[in-house]
C-alpha positions in Angstrom: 133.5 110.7 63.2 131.7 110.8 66.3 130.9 114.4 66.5 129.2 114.4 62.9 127.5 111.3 64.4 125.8 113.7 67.3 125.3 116.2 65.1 123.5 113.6 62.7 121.6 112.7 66.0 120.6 116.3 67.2 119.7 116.6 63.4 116.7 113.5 64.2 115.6 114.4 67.0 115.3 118.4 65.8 113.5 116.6 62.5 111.4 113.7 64.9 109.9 117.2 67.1 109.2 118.5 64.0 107.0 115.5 62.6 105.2 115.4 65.8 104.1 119.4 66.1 103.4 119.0 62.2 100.9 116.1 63.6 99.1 118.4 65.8 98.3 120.6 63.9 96.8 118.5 61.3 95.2 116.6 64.4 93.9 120.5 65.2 93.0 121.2 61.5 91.0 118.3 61.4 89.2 118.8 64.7 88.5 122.3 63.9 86.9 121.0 60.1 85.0 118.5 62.4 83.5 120.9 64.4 82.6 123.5 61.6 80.8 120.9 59.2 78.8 119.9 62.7 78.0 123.5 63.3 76.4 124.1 59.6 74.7 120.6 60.2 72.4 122.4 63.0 71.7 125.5 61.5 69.4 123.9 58.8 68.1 121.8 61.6 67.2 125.0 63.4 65.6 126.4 60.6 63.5 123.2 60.0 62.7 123.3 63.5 61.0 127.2 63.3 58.0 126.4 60.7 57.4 123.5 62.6 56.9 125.1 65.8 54.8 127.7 64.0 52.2 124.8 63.0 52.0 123.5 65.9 51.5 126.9 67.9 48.8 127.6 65.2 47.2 124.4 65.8 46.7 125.0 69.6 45.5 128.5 68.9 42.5 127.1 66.8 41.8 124.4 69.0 41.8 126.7 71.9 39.4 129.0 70.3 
């Protein structure tokens, strides 16, 4: 009785390190998601950024000359 109570007990603990590396890497997942859907956020802002500089750049040029 005992020893199927340690082996029920190695079984918990085996199954209790399994829940927590299953948690990191959902905590991982989720960081990485984060991270990629901040990336693609900047690129349009990069791209909005470019005209703008243009405008401005041919502004000075006109007021320049």
């Amino acid at each position: 009785m005992e020893e199927r109570l340690y082996d029920l007990e190695d079984k918990v603990q085996d199954l209790e390190l399994e829940v927590l590396e299953l948690r990191r890497q959902v905590n991982e997942l989720e960081q990485a998601k984060t991270m990629k859907s901040h990336n693609g956020s900047w690129s349009w802002a990069i791209w909005a950024f470019i005209p703008i500089v243009a405008i401005i750049c041919n502004m000075i040029i006109k007021l320049v000359d």
